[in-house]
N, C-alpha and C positions, 0 to 999 in steps of 0.2 A: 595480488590483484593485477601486477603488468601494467597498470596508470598510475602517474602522476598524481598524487595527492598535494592539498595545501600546505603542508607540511614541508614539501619538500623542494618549495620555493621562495625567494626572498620577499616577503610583502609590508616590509617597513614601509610607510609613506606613500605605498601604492593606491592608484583607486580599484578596489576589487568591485568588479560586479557577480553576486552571488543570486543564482538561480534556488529557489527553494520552494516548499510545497506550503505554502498556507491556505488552503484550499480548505479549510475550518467549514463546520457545521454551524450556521447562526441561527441563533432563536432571536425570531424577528419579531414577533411580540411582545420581547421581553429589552430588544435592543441590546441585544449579547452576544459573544461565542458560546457555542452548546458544549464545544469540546475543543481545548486546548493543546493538545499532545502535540499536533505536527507541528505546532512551532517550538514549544518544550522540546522536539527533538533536535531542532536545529539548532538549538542553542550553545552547543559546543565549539561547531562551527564560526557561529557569530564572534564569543568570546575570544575565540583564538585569536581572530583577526583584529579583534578590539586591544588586545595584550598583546598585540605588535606593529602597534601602530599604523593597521591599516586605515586607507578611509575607508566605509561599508557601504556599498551601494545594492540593497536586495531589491530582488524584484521575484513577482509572480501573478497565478492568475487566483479568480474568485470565481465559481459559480459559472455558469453559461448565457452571459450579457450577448454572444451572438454578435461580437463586432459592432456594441452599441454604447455609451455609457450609461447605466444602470445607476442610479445613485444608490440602491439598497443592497449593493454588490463594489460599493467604495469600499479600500481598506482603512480608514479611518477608527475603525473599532480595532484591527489587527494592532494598529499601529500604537493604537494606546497599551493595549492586552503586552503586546514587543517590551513596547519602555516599563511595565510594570515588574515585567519579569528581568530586564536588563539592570533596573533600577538607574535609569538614563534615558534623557528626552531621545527619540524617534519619533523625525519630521515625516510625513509623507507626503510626493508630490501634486501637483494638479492631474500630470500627463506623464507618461513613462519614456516618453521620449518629448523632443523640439527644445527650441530655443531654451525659454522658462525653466523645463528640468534640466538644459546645460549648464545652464547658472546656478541653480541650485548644488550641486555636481561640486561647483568649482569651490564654493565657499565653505566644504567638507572641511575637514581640521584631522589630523589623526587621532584615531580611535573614536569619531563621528559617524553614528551609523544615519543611513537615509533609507527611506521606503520607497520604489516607484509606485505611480497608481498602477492600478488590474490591467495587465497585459493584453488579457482577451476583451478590453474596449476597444481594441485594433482585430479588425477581422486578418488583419496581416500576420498576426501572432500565431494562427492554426493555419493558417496557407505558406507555412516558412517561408516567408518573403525574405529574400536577402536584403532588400531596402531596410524593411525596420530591423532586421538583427542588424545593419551595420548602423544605424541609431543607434542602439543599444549599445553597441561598440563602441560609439564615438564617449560614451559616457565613464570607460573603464582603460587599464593598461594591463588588466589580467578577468578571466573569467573561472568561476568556482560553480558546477556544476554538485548542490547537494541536496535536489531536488528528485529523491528518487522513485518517489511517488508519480512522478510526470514523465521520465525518460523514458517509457515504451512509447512516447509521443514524439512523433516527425515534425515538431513545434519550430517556431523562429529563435525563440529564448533556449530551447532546449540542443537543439542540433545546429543553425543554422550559424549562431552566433560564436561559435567556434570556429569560424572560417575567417575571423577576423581577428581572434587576440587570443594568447597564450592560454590552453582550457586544462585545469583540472581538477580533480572529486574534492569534495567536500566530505568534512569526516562522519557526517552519516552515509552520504552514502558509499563511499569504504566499509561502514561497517554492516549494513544491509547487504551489498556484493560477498563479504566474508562469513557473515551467520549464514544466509542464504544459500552460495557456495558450498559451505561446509557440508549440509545436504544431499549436494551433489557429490560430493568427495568422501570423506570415509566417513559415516554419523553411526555413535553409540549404538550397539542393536541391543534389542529389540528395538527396532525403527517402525512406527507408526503414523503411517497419513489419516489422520480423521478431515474429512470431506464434507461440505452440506451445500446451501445455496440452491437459486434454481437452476439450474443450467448444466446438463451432463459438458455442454458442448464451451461452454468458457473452458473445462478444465481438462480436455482431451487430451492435450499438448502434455500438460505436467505430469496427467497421472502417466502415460506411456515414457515418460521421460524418465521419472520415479521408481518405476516397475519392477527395474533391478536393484533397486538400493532396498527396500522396503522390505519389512516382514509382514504388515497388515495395512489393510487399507478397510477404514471404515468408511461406509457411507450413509448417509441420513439424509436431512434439507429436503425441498423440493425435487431435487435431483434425482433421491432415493425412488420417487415412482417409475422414473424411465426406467432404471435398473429393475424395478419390480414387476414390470409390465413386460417387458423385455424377456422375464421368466413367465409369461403369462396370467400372472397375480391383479385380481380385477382391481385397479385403482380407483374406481369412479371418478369423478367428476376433476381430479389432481392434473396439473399441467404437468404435460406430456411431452418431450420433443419427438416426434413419430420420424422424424428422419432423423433420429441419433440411436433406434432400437436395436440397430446391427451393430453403432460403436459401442454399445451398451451389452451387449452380447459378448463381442469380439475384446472388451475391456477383463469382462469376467472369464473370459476363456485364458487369454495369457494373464492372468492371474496363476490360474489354476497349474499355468506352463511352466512360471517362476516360483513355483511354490509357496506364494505368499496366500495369505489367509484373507477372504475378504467379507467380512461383516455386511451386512442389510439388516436392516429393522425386522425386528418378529412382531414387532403389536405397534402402533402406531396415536395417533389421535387424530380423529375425524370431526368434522366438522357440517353442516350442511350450506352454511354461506362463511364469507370472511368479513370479520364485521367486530366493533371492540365487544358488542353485546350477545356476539353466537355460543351458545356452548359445544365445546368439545366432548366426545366420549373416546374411552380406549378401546380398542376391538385388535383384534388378532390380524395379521397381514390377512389372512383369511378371510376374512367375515368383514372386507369391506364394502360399502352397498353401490348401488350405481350413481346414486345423487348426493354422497359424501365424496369432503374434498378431503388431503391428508393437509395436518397444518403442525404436527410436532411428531416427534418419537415419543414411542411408549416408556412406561416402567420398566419391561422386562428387556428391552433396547438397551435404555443406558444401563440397566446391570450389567448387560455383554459387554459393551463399548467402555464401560469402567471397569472391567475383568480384565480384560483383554490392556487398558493401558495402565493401569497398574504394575504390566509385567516388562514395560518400556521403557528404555534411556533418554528415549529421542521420540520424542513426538511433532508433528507439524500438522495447523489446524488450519482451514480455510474455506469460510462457510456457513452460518449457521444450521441447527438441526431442523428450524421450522420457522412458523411467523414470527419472532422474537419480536416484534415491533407492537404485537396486541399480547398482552400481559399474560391470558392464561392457554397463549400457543407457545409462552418461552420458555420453558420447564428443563426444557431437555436443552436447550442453545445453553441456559443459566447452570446447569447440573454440567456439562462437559468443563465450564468457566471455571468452576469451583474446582472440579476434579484436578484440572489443569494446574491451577494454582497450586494446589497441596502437593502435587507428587514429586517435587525439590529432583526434579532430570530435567533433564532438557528439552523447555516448552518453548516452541516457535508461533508467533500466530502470524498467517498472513496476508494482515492490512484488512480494508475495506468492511465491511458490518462487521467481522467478526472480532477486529480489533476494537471500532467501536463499543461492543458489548462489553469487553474485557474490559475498558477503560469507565464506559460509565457503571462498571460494577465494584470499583477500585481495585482491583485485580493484576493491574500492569505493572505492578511492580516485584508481585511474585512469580509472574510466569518469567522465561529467560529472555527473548526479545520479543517485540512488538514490532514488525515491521510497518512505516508508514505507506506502501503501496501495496494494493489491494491488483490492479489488472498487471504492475510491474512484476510484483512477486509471482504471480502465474506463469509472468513471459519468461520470467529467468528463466525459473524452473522448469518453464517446458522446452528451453533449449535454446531459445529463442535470443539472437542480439536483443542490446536492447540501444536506439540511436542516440539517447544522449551517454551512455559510458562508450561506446565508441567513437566516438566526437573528441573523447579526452587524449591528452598526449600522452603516448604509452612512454616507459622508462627508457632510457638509453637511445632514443631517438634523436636525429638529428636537432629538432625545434628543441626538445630536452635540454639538450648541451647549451644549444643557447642561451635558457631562461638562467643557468649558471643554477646548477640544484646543491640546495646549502646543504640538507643531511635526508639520509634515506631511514634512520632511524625510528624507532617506536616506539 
């Protein structure tokens, strides 16, 4: 990886400030988390530093409070959800920084973890203000970026606060950088990107990045109309990007360049509103009308698209196939889910709904990783820095030598 991991610095008795992603779905009617994984991911992380006597000082954001205090955007549910899974009290603060949370800070003990409150109640925290990262600073003598769900963000926790204390990865995101990576670098072939989502234009970057690694690229989701329109195929009523029909074109053309194989839907499901009580029908790419929307892949879709990776080592999935969120448009999102699980190669999902679905389907534990970021894993993969792993101290650098590195081993 080239940085500095926690691993690979002394943090007996130290106060670590650990950047991470609990940025959790809550079911707010119900006064719960909806889905637990990104702190289950982080939990390795935590432990470590609890098993060597660090003090724990995490911090992150919730939700889009807008630089306000939100109280139904307090981590006070995390922080209980933290200690259930710790089996260990996790205090959380009033405020992520000032006096009060200095105190709080001090009276840490080794192997005492603490929560700051939601970060983004500071409009300072998306404007990287160096003022509050160096707050944040004041609170630690080393910082642990393993928040990799958040790094494609030019954040204060994220980037800024690395300008002030010793910064490096946290061991998920080490291992998101290396599953991810690996992608990039030499992956099992048959190599298979399966694609959905709305948006040809979020994943522009990746697929032209991917293009030479890949032997197939399927596409479905929302997405699948711009590609299908693009070949002149009537969509009806289906969201369009109209100024992404030439990248939608010029996508399928170096396909054809690189010799990779690229799947579209043959039959589809249509809809005439979106709605949990509309019915869908199957109709052929063909025989879509003017006032039908597309909201899933057909049957004879996912037969191709489970032909086709059936004959794969490596897959990478990012996306859903349709509206997965209304029951009977998720068919085809749920049928890739399943597929995925079963085929014992190498299943990547990456982040954001698609992960979701795999997790509320109990499914993450047979696919191979689950990445927790959804816009990060994009940016890797489409080539892109990403500001908070460049922020970390690379190995053999001068600040390195300093922090006195106990062992590079694994």
């Amino acid at each position: 990886m080239g940085k500095l991991t926690v691993r690979d610095i002394e943090v007996s008795g130290k106060r670590v400030l650990v950047r991470v992603d609990f940025n959790v779905p809550l079911n707010e009617k119900k006064g719960t988390i909806a889905d637990d994984s990104r702190i289950r991911a982080t939990l390795p992380t935590i432990k470590y530093l609890i098993d060597r006597g660090a003090r724990v000082i995490l911090c992150t954001h919730l939700g889009r409070p807008d630089g306000k205090v939100v109280d139904k955007l307090r981590l006070t549910m995390v922080a209980q959800r933290l200690s259930q899974l710790l089996g260990k009290q996790v205090g959380v603060t009033k405020d992520c920084i000032g006096s009060e949370t200095e105190k709080s800070v001090a009276t840490l003990k080794s192997g005492d973890v603490l929560l700051l409150e939601n970060l983004r109640f500071h409009s300072a925290e998306e404007l990287d203000s160096p003022v509050f990262a160096r707050a944040l600073a004041r609170l630690a003598d080393i910082y642990v970026n393993d928040a990799f769900g958040a790094s494609h963000r030019r954040h204060a926790s994220i980037v800024r606060v690395a300008d002030y204390l010793p910064a490096v990865a946290g061991l998920l995101l080490e291992k998101e950088l290396e599953t991810l990576g690996g992608l990039l670098g030499e992956p099992a072939h048959p190599f298979a990107g399966l694609f959905g989502g709305a948006k040809v234009s979020d994943k522009v970057g990746m697929l032209e990045n991917i293009m030479a690694k890949v032997d197939f690229l399927l596409v479905g989701g929302g997405m699948a109309a711009t590609f299908l329109k693009a070949k002149s195929y009537e969509v009806g009523q289906s969201l369009i990007e109209t100024d992404r029909l030439d990248t939608a074109a010029e996508l399928m053309k170096k396909a054809t360049g690189n010799g990779v194989r690229l799947l579209l839907p043959v039959d589809v499901i249509v809809a005439d509103e979106i709605a949990p009580g509309a019915k869908g029908i199957q109709v052929s790419i063909e025989n879509i009308s003017r006032g039908q929307r597309i909201v899933d892949i057909g049957q004879q879709t996912i037969k191709n698209f489970s032909e086709v990776l059936r004959k794969c080592r490596t897959v990478f999935w990012n996306g859903p196939m349709g509206i997965y969120e209304i029951a009977q448009f998720a068919e085809g999102t749920r049928a890739m889910a399943k597929l995925l699980a079963s085929l014992g190669t190498t299943t990547i999902i990456g982040g954001g709904s698609t992960a979701e679905v795999v997790t509320k389907m109990g499914l993450d534990e047979k696919v191979s990783f689950v990445s927790t970021g959804g816009g990060a894993s994009l940016s890797f993969l489409g080539g892109q820095p990403l500001p908070g792993v460049e922020a970390l101290l690379d190995k053999g650098s001068p600040a390195a030598v300093k922090l006195k590195v106990v062992t590079t081993s694994r």
